[in-house]
N, C-alpha and C positions, 0 to 999 in steps of 0.2 A: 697423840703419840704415834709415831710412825709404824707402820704393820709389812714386813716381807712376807711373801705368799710364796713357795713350793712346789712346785710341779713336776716331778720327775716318771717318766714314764721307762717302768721296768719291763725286758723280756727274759723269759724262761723258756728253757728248753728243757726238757726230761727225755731223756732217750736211756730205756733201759738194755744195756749189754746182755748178750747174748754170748754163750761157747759158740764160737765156730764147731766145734764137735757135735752140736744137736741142731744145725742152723740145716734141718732137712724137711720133707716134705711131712716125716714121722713127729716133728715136734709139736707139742702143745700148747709152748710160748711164743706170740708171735710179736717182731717188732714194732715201739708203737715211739710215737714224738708229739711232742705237748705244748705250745707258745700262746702266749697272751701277754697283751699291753696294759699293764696296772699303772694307775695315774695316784698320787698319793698326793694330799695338798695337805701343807703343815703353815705356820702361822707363829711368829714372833714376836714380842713386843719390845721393845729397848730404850734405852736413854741414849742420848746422842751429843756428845761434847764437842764442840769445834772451839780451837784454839783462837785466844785474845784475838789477835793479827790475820785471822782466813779470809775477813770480808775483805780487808786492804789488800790482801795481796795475789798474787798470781799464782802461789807457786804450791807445788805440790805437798802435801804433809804426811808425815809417819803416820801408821795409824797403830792404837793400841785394844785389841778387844778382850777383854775383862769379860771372867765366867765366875760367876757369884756360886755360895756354899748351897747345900739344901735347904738350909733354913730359910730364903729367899724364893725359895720358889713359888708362883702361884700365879696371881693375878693381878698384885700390888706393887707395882713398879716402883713405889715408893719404898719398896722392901727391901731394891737392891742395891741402897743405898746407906746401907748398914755397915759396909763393909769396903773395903780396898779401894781404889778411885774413883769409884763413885762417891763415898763418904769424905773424900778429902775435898772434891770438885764442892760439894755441897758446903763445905766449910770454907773453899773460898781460895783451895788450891790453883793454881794454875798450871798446864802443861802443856808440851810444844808438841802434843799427839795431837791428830781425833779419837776420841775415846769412846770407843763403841760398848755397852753393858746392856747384854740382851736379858732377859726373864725367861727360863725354863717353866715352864706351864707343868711339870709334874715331874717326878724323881729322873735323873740324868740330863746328859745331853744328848741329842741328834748330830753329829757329823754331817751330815747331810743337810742338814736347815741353816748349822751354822756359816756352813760353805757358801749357801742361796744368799745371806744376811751378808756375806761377804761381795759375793758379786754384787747384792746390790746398792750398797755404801761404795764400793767403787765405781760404779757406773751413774752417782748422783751426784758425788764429791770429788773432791782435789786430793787424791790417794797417790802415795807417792808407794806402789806396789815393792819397790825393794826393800821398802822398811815397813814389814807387817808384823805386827809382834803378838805372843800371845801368851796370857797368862790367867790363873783361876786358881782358889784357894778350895778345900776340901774336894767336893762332889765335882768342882771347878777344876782344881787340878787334876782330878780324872779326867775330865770335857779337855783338857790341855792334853794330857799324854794322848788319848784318843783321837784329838783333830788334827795333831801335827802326825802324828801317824798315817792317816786318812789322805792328808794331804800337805806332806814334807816339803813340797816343794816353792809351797805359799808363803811360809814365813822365813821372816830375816835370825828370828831367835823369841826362844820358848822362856817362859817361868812358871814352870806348877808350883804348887805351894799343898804341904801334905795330902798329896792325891799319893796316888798309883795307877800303874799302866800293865801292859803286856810284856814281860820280857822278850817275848818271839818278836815286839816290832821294831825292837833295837836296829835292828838292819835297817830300815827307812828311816830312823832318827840318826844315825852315825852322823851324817853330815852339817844335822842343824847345831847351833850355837844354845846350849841348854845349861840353867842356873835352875838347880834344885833346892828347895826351903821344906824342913822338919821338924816337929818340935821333939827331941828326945823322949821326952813325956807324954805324949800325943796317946790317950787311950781309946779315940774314936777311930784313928788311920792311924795305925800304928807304922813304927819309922822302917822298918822291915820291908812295906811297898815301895818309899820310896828307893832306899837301901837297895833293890831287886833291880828296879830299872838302873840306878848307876854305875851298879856291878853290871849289869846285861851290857850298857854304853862303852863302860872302861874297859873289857873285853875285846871291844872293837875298835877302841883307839879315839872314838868321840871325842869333840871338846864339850863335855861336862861340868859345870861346878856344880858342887854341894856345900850347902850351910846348914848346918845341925846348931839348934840351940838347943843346949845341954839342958835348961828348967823349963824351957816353954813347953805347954800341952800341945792342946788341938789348934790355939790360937799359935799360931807361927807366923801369920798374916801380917799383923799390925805393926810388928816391927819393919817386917819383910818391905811391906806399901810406905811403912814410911821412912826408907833410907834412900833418898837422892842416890845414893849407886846403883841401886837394880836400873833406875830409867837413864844413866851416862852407859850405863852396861849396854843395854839393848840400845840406844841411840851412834853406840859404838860398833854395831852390826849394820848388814845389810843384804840383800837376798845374793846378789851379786857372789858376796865374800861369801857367804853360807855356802855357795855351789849350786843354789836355785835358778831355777832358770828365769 
């Protein structure tokens, strides 16, 4: 199973302020500044679905990356196939994505690794960069509101599914193309997070939907993965339209 490696090399500065009004020969604080190169190497594992028709042909494809609940998380790749496209692929689905479903090694997501895992499914495959989609149910649709926030300008159009996000990052989501799923019922991500961010959206004019299903719980997924309209929806975007660069 294929492994992305991480390497990001952070600098810090620390410079503490000073009053110009004590900045004399009498003061006792004096000014200091701080930098170092921290290299941090993270590590992911994933399933990797390429559509029926990639080895025939030439041409570029949508890709779709799928962020699994908490309950998948760990070391059993075979885990993340419990749920949403991965468990359809396994029953036999087909799709006109690549379908990238990476494995969280422990509670949340990394923005940052997922980004890496991005570069490098595009720099090995036939990624047709204006249609990058992203979507995640639970712990997932957090790792969704979070990465398109991170980096708005990557995808063609989002679908969390009972997650929640930041309302402050509404301002970098404005322009993306976003289809929100909750289940009314929902007592583990109650519908109030995601309620937060599409108020935060629709304040600014976003093209948002939202679908509330009135009885469903926590599970809002299954229906969500299996209605042929969420993937005509996103295949009906593209980064272009979205206003990505």
């Amino acid at each position: 199973m294929p492994i992305v490696a991480l390497v990001v090399t952070l600098a810090a500065v620390l410079t503490a302020p000073v009053s110009t009004a004590i900045q004399d020969s009498q003061s006792r604080q004096q000014e200091k500044s701080f930098e170092k190169e921290i290299t941090v190497t993270v590590s992911l594992d994933y399933l990797l679905y390429l559509p029926e028709d990639y080895e025939d042909s030439d041409e570029d494809f949508p890709l779709l990356l799928f962020l699994h609940g908490g309950g998948e998380s760990g070391d059993d790749l075979q885990e993340v196939k419990a749920h949403g496209p991965p468990k359809r692929i396994e029953a036999g689905e087909e799709y006109p994505f690549i379908v990238v479903s990476p494995q969280s090694p422990g509670r949340g997501w990394d923005p940052q690794a997922l980004s890496a895992l991005l570069d490098e499914v595009v720099a090995t495959y036939r990624v047709d960069e204006d249609r990058v989609f992203l979507t995640g149910l639970s712990m997932g649709g957090f790792g969704t509101w979070a990465l398109a926030a991170a980096d708005p300008d990557r995808f063609a159009a989002i679908a969390p599914i009972c997650g929640g996000g930041d309302p402050r990052a509404a301002d970098r989501l404005k322009d993306l193309p976003i289809w929100v799923f909750h289940g009314a019922k929902d007592e583990v991500v109650p519908l109030a997070a995601s309620e937060r961010m599409v108020d935060a959206l629709e304040e600014l004019g976003a093209d948002v939907k939202f679908t509330v299903y009135p009885e469903a719980g926590h599970d809002s997924w299954t229906e969500t993965y299996d209605d042929p309209g969420l993937y005509e929806w996103m295949l009906g975007h593209s980064r272009v339209d979205s206003g990505g660069e």
